[in-house]
C-alpha beads as a LAMMPS data file, in Angstrom:
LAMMPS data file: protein, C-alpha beads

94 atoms
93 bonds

1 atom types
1 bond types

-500.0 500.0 xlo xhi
-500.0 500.0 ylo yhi
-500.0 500.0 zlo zhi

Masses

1 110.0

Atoms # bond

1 1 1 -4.534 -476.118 32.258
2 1 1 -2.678 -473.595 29.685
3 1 1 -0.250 -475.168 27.624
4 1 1 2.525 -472.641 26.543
5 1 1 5.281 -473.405 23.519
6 1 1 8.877 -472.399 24.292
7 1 1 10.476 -470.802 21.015
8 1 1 12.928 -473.570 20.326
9 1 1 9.731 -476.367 20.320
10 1 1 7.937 -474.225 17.684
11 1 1 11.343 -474.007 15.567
12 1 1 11.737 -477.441 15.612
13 1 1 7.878 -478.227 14.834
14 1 1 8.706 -475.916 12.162
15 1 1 12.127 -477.552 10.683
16 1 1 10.245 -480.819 10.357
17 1 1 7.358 -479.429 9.034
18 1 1 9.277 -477.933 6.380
19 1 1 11.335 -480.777 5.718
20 1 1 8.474 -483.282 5.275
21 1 1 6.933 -480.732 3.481
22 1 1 9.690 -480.720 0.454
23 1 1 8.742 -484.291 0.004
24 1 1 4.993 -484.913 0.887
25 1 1 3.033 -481.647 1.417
26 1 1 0.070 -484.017 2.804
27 1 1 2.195 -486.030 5.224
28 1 1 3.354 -482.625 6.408
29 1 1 -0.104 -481.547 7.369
30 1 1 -0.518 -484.926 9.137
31 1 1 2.132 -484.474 11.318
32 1 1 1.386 -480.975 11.930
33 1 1 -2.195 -481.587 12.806
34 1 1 -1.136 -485.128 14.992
35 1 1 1.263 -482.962 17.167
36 1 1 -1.024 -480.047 17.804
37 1 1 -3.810 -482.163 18.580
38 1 1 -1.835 -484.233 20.866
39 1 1 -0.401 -481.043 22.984
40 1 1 -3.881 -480.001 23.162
41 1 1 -4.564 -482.990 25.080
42 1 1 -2.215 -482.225 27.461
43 1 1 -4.184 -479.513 29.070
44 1 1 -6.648 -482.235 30.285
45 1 1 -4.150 -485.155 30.991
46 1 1 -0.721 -483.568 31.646
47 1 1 -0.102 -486.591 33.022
48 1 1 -0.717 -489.585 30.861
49 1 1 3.175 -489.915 29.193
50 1 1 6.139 -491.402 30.558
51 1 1 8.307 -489.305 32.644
52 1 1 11.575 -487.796 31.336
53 1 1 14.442 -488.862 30.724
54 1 1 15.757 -485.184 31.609
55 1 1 14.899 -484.244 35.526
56 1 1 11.238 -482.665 35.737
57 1 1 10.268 -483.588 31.797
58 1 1 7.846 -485.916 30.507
59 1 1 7.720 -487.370 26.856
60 1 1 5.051 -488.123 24.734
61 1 1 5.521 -490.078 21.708
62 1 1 3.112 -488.330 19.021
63 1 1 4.253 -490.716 15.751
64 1 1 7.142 -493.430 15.638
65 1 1 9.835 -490.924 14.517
66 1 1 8.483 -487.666 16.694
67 1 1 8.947 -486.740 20.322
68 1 1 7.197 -483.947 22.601
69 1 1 9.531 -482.726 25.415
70 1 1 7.082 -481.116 27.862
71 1 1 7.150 -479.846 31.638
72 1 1 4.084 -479.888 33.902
73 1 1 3.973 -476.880 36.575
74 1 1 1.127 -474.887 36.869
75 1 1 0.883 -474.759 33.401
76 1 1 2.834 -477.348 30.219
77 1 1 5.271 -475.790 28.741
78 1 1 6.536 -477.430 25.307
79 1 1 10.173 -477.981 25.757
80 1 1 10.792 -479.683 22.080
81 1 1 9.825 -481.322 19.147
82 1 1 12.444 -484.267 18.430
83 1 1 12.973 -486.487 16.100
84 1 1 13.339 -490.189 17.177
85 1 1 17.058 -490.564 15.763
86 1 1 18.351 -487.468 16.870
87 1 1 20.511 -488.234 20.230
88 1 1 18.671 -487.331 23.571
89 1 1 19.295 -485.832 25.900
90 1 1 21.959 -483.772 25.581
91 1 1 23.981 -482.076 27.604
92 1 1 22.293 -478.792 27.498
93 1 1 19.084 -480.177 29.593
94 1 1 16.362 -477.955 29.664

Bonds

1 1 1 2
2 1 2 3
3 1 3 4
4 1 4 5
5 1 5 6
6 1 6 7
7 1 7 8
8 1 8 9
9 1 9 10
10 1 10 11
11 1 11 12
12 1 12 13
13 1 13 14
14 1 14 15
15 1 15 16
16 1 16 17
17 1 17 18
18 1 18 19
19 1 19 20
20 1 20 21
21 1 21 22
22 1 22 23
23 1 23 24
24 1 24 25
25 1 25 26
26 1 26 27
27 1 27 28
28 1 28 29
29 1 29 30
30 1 30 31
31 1 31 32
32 1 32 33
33 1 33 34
34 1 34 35
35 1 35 36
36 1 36 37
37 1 37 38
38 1 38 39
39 1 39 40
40 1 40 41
41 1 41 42
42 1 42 43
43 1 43 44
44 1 44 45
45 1 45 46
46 1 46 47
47 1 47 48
48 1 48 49
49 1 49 50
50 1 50 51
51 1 51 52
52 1 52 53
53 1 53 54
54 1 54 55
55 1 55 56
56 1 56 57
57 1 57 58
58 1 58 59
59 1 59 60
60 1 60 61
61 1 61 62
62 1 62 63
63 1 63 64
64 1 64 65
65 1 65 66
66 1 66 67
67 1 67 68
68 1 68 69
69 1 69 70
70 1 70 71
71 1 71 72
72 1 72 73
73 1 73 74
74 1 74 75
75 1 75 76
76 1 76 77
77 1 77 78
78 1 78 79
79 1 79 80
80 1 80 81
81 1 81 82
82 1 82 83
83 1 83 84
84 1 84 85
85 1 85 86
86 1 86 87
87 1 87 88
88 1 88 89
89 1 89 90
90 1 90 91
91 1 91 92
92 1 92 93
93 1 93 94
């Protein structure tokens, strides 16, 4: 199955990168590499995580403190890249 990023996920893979990045340019890299890896996965298992809290969403928890927002249609499409604290949902949905 393809997996496809939506613009907003790769910003926000991005943000954190850049933040952990100013602080520990390894544990950066980690995360990086543990997130990419993991949405990789989902080609073959799209699946496997917890459904959403959002309608038609499903969540995969990649670390403690990081959270993949994906949707599984023909394809998974990477919603967002959230960080445990921040408040979700909002009211925006997806």
């Amino acid at each position: 199955m393809l997996v496809d990023w939506r613009p907003r996920a790769r910003r926000q893979l991005s943000e954190i990168y850049e933040y952990i990045e100013e602080r520990d340019p390894q544990a950066a890299e980690n995360i990086l590499s543990l997130v990419r890896e993991a949405v990789r996965a989902l080609a073959d298992v799209p699946y496997i995580y917890r459904r959403g809290r959002v309608s038609n969403t499903r969540e995969m928890v990649v670390h403690p403190n990081y959270l993949v927002v994906y949707r599984v249609t023909d394809r998974v499409t990477v919603l967002d890249v959230l960080h445990a604290r921040r408040r979700y949902p909002s009211d925006k949905g997806y």
